[in-house]
N, C-alpha and C positions, 0 to 999 in steps of 0.2 A: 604395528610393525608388519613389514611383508614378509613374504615368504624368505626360510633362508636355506642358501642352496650352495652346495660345494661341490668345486670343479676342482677333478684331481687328475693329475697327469706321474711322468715323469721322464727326465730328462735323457732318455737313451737318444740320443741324435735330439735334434732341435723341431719335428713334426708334434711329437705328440705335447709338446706346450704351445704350438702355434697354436692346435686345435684347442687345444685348451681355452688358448689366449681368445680365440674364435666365439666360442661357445659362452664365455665370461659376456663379451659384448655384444651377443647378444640378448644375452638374456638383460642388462641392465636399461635395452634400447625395447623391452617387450614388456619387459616391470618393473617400473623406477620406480617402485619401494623396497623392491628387494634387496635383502641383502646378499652380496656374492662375494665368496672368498675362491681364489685361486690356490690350488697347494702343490707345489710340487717334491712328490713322498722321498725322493731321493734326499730332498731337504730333512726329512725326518729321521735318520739315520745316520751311524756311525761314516767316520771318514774311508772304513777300510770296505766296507760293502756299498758303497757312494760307488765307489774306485773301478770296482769288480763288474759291478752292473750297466755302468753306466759309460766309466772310460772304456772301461774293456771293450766293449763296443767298436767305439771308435780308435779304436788299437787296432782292432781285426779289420774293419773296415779299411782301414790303410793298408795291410802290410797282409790279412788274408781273408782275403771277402770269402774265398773257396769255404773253407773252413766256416763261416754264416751260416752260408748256404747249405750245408751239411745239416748242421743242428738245425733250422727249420725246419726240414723236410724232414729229419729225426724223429723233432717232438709234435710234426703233424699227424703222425701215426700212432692208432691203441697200441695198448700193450697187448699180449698174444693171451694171456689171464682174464684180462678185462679190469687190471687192477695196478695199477699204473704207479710201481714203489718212486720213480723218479720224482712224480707230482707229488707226492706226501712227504718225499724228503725236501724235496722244491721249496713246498709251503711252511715246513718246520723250520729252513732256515730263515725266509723271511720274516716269517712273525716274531723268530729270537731276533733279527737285526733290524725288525719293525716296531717293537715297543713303543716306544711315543708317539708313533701312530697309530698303533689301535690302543692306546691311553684316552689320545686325543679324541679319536672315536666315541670313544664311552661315556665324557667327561661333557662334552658338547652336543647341545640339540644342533641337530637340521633338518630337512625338512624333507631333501632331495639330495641324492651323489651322483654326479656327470662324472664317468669315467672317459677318458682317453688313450686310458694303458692298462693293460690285463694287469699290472700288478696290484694295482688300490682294488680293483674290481674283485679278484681272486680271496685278498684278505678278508672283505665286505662280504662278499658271498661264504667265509667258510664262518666268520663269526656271526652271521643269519643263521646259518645251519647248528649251531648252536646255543643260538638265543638269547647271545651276549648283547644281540641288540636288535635294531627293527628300523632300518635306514632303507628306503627305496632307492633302487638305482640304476642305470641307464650308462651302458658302456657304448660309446662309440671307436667302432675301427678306424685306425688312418692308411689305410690301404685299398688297392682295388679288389684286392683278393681277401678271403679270411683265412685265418688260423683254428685251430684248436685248444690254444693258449687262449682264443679269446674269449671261449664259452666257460661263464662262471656260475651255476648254477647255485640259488639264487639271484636271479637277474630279470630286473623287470621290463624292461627293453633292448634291444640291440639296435643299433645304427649302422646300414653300410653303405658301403662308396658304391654298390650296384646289384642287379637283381642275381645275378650269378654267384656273387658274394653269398647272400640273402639263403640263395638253396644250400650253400654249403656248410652253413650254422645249424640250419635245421637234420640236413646228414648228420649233425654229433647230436640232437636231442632236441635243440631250440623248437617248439612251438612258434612255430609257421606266424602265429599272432599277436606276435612277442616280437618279430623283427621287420625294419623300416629300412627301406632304399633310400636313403633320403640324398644321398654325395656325402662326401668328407667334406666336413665344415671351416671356410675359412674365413677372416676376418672380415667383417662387413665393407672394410675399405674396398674389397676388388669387387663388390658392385656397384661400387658409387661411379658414375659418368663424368669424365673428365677431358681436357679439351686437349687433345694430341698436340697442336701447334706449341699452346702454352706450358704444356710440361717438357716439350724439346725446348723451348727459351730459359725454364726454371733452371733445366739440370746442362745446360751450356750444350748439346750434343746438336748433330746435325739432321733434321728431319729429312733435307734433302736428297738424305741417302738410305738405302737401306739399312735399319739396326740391327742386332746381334747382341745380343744379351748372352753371357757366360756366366752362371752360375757354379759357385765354389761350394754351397750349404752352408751352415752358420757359420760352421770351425774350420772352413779354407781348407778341405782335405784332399787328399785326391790326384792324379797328375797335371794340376791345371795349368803348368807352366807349359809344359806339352802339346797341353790344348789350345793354350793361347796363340804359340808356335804355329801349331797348324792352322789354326783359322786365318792368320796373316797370312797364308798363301792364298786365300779365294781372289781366283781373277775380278772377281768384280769390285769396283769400290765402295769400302762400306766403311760405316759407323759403329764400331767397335765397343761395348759398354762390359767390365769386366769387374763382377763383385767376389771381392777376398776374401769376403766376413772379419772373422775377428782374429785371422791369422795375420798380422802384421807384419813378420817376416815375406810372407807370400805377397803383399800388399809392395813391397819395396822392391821385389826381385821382377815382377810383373811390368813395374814402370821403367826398368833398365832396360827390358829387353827390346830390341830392334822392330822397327815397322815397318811397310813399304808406303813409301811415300803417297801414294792410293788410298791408303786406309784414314781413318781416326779413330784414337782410341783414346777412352777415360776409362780410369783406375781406380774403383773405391772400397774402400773396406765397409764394415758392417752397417745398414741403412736400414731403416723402418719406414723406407718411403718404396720399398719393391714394386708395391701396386704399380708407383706410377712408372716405372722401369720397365714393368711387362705390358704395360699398355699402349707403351712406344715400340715396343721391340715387335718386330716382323717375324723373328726367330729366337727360339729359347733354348740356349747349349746347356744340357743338363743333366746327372745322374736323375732318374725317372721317382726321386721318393715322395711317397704319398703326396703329402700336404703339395710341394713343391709344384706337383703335376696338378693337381688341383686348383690351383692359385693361377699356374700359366692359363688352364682352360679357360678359369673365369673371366680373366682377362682377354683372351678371342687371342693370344700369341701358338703358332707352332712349332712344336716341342722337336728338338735334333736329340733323341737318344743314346747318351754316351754313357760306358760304363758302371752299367748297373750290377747291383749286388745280385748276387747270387740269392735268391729264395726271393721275399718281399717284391723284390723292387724289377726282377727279370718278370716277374708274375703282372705288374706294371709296367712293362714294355712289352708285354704280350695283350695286354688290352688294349693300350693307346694302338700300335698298328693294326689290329682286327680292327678296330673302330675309323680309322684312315686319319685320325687325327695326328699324327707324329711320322718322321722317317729314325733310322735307328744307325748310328755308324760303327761297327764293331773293330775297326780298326782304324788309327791315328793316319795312314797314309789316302784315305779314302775321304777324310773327313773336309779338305778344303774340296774335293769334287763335289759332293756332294749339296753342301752349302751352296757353291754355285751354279751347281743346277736347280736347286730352289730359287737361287734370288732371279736365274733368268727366265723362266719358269713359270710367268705370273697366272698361269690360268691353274697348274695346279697346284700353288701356293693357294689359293683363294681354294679350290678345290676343299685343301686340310684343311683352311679358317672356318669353312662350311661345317666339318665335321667335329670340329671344336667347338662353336658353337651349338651344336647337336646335343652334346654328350657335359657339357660343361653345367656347374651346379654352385652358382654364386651366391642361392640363398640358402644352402642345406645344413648353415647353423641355426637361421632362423626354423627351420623345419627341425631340426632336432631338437630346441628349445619348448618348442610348440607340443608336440609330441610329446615329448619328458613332462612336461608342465600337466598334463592330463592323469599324473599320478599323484597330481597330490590338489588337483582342484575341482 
């Protein structure tokens, strides 16, 4: 039997089970005898702390990103002691509303733990420090930036989205040789080469205009009825492709809404076919998270910055335009000018494709897979 390895994530927003989902295929494309389980820990847990962690989230993210933003930047800072009562109470309550997970833990060999999300990593590293068990394990960030949430000492690798990342691990303690710039890992589809003409004929849209990809994120959040609104104003005529996710309500209210006779648009709800979506599109309208920005890069599409969160994801709309690969639009009345000075624009549209291609990391799960795997062979 091969090696066996678990990939743990959890579902606060829909990134860190991409990666997850990322990291899974590679590794089954690097050692097809392994075995590989995917878990996601929010699975492991009561309804009511499912709820807290996870919806709440996306509660705030609707209704007050401000307040995100707050708490990041909160919990990136020591405590003035050096002893940090928030993180011990933090950790007390997950392990009372993580029981089956670290049962699970105890109960079952593995081999290797790919983390995705400080929370699996956090529990792993405090039951090492106690010696309740002896699991190697390898946390990857899905962000451009890092946290302090993400250092889980014991931990035997770090993965970041970039070398700036990388220094700022080591400022809380990480051993410099312990962390890998590798990118944020995304599913080995958006490196695979595909024929532009025939995926404009698969997905019915029109190649012979510029496209415009409008991303919602999984859960359709966000003012995208707004956004849709305003992009229908770009003077130029273009081809419209507008993803709902799995908001069905937003999926119905999107197709009512008026067009100018110039434009086309198609309307779809949730798809596992993105790659080829970002690989037709010329432009990717999008809040800037993780995984999302990662997958555009890989792809060679450029990214229109709209409404990013406060902490994480501002911190990722601060890299993309220091790197020239993105424009950013901070308000909705600015948003069809700007589009259409991109689309008429072609020299420094290619300019950002340039820079996208620069900075973009299509195989950095297979590079985290590679790396992790050095701990156990």
């Amino acid at each position: 039997m091969g090696a066996r390895i678990l990939v743990l994530s959890a579902s606060v927003g829909a990134g860190h089970v991409r990666a997850a989902e990322a990291v899974e295929a590679a590794i089954k494309q690097t050692l097809l005898d392994a075995v590989v389980r995917h878990i996601d820990v929010l699975e492991m847990t009561n309804r009511l702390f499912r709820r807290i962690y996870g919806k709440l989230y996306l509660d705030l993210v609707n209704r007050a990103p401000h307040v995100l933003g707050y708490f990041y930047d909160m919990l990136d800072q020591p405590s003035r002691s050096g002893h940090n009562r928030s993180d011990r109470f933090r950790l007390a309550l997950q392990k009372l509303n993580l029981g089956s997970f670290i049962k699970f833990l105890k109960r079952d060999e593995w081999d290797l733990v790919i983390n995705t999300h400080f929370l699996p990593a956090e529990i792993i590293s405090n039951l090492r420090k106690d010696k309740l068990i002896d699991l190697p394990q390898a946390t990857v960030t899905t962000d451009f930036d890092t946290h302090r949430l993400w250092v889980n000492q014991p931990c035997d690798r770090y993965f970041t989205a970039t070398k700036e990342g990388a220094l700022y691990l080591q400022r809380w303690g990480v051993p410099a040789k312990d962390i890998f710039p590798t990118g944020i890992p995304v599913h080995p589809v958006f490196s695979e080469p595909k024929d532009r003409k025939a995926l404009a004929a698969k997905h019915g849209v029109d190649a012979g205009k510029p496209i415009v990809l409008q991303l919602a994120g999984g859960f359709g959040v966000g003012p995208i009825e707004k956004l849709f609104e305003a992009l229908t104003q770009v003077e130029v005529p273009t081809q419209f492709v507008s993803i709902a996710g799995k908001n069905e309500k937003l999926k119905k209210e999107l197709e009512k809404m008026p067009v100018p006779a110039r434009h086309r648009v198609k309307v779809m709800g949730f798809t596992k076919e993105i790659d080829e979506l970002m690989q037709l599109a010329d432009l990717v309208v999008s809040k800037p998270g993780g995984l999302t920005t990662s997958e555009t890069l890989a792809r060679g599409a450029v990214m229109v910055i709209v409404n990013p969160i406060p902490g994480q994801e501002s911190r990722n709309s601060d890299y993309l335009l220091e790197s020239g690969a993105a424009v950013k639009v901070n308000n909705l009345a600015t948003l069809p000018y700007k589009v259409t000075q991109l689309l008429t624009d072609r020299d420094r549209l290619e300019a950002l494709r340039a820079n996208v291609r620069r900075i973009a990391r299509p195989k950095a799960a297979f590079d985290v897979v590679a790396k992790s795997l050095e701990l156990i062979q």
